[in-house]
C-alpha positions, 0 to 999 in steps of 0.5 A: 760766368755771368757774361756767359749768362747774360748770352743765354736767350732769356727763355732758357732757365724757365725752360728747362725748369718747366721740362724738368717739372713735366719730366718727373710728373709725368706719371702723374698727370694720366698714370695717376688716374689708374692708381686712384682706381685700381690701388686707392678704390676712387670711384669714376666721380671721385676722379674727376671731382680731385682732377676738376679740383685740381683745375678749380685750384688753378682757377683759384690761384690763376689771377693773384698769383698773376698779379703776384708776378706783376709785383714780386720776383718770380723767383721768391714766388717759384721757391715758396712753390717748389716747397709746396709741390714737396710737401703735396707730392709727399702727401699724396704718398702716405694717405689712402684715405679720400678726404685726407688725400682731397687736402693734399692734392689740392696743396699739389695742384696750388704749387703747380699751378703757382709755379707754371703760371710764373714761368709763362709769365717769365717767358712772355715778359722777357720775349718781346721784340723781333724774336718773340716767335722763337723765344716762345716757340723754344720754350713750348719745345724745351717742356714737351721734349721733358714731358715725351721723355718722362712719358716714356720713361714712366711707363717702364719705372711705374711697371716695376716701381710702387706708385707711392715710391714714385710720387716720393721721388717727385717730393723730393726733386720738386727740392732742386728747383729752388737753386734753379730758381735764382737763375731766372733773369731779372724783370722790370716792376710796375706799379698796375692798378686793377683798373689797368688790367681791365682796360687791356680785357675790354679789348674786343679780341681779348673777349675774343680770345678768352671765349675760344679758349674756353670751349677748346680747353673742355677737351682737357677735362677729357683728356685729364679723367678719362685719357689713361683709363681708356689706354689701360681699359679700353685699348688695353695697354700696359703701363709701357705700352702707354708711355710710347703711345703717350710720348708719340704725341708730345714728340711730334708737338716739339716739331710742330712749334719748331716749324710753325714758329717760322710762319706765325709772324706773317700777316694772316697765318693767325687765322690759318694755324687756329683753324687747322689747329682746331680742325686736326684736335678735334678730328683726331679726338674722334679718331684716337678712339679707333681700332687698331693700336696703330691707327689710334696712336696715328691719329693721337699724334695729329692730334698734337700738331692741332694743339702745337698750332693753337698752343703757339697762337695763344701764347703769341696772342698774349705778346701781340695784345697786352702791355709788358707790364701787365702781362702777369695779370693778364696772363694769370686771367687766361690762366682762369679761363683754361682752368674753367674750361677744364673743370667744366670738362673734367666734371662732365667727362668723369661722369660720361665716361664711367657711364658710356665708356671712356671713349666717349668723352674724346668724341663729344669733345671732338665734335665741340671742336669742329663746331669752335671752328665756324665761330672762329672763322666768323669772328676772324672775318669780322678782324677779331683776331690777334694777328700782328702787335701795333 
């Protein structure tokens, strides 16, 4: 049994792992909003404070738990996760109370957080060589064909089962993870001193890098308060009706890194596949908020081809610019630096689309993406970008 694990590409239990975890809480991430509203009475405000504070744990945890990762096992660090993800998600059933579910919802977000930083950070340390494209491109399609089927599945089991059962359910899977966990491979430790860190940031296209991740991230501020509400309300689709409409974008997320992953070496496709990646997400942004449905989901699922393109460029960045060694510090940086964003966007996109009406928010980020792309051009032809590693 043990030769046969040692055949398996060194992506594949962290793999599965990240589409397990997508797969079951996938209600969670854009359904829950609907369940703050509609059975807990949460106000607009209210929403988007505990999605931003999910993203400020994120921000809060990002760099120690990535420096954990350059010092620990992954392994130790993803159990003592998963039993905290089972404590949070059985939390979230049982309280109603707002404060009381602020506290369990922060325990939640801490886990997760915790937990997919260390299997990104698993991922980017056992893919370094000829074979990085694919071992990152395979691990971006094993967690969005879990996070499309949960989507689907979701919608048909949360029109027919009690939101609090379900969120119990994900209390007690969050469990199998801890086997799982024991299977992930074992990676060298180094001894990094902060200072070590700092040199690799101080790289120019780091600082690069960290800045157009920031300002493309704010559109998940949008995406994570207002993007159920404005299926359910303004588009007026059934639970159902939103896990296709949802599932539609993650499918064609997994085809796009699938065949983009055959392109991303070659000399000066790094530019190429982050300007159309930026130009097809903020396009489709403005887009998805059309009428009718099915020109609305078009759009939506462009929109997964320009985020499958600037998903893949970053995490190829991360490989092409920092140290094996260092990559859990550096990674749980970034990490940071996508969590900020989020808050930010999530703060402001909470607040715009209670007021304006929950469309809005995708148009404001739609735009801010379409002005990143002349920043990014500029900053391409001054050789800023993270094309091939030396």
């Amino acid at each position: 049994m043990s030769n046969s694990t040692k055949r398996l590409p060194s992506y594949i239990y962290p793999s599965l792992m990240f589409a397990l975890l997508l797969m079951v809480t996938a209600p969670i991430g854009y359904f829950l909003t609907i369940f703050f509203k509609e059975n807990l009475g949460f106000s607009g405000s209210q929403i988007g404070f505990l999605y931003s504070l999910g993203a400020f744990t994120g921000v809060l945890c990002s760099i120690p738990a990535g420096l954990l990762n350059d010092r620990l096992k992954s392994r130790t660090i993803l159990i003592i996760s998963a039993l905290l993800m089972a404590a949070g998600y059985g939390g979230m059933a049982f309280f109603t109370a707002y404060l009381p579910y602020v506290a369990v919802y922060f325990i939640m977000s801490l886990a997760v957080a915790t937990f997919k930083l260390s299997l990104d950070v698993a991922v980017l340390k056992g893919n370094n060589g000829p074979q990085t494209a694919e071992g990152i491109a395979g691990y971006h399609a094993f967690r969005y064909v879990g996070q499309a089927i949960g989507t689907f599945l979701s919608g048909y089991l949360l029109a027919i089962i009690n939101f609090k059962y379900f969120l119990l359910a994900v209390a007690a899977l969050s469990l199998i993870f801890i086997p799982m966990s024991l299977k992930l491979p074992n990676l060298t430790l180094d001894k990094v001193t902060l200072s070590d860190y700092a040199k690799e940031l101080k790289n120019p296209k780091a600082i690069f890098m960290a800045i157009w991740v920031f300002i493309f991230t704010l559109h998940w501020g949008a995406e994570y308060t207002c993007y159920g509400l404005f299926l359910h309300h303004t588009l007026a689709l059934t639970y159902r009706e939103m896990g296709l409409y949802m599932g539609v974008e993650l499918i064609v997320l997994t085809i796009t890194v699938l065949i983009a992953m055959k392109y991303v070496d070659r000399p000066g496709m790094t530019g190429k596949f982050i300007i159309l990646g930026l130009f097809l997400s903020g396009a489709s942004l403005i887009g998805m908020t059309f009428t009718p449905i099915w020109l609305s989901l078009s759009f939506r699922a462009i929109h997964g081809v320009g985020d499958g393109l600037v998903f893949l460029v970053l995490f190829m960045g991360l490989v092409r610019l920092f140290e094996p060694e260092r990559l859990g510090g550096v990674t749980g940086f970034f990490n940071f630096v996508q969590m900020g964003g989020t808050i930010v966007g999530s703060i402001i996109s909470g607040y715009i689309g209670e007021r304006f009406g929950w469309g809005v928010p995708f148009w404001s980020s739609g735009i801010l993406c379409l002005i990143l792309i002349v920043f990014v051009f500029i900053c391409g032809r001054k050789g800023l970008l993270a094309e091939q590693k030396a």
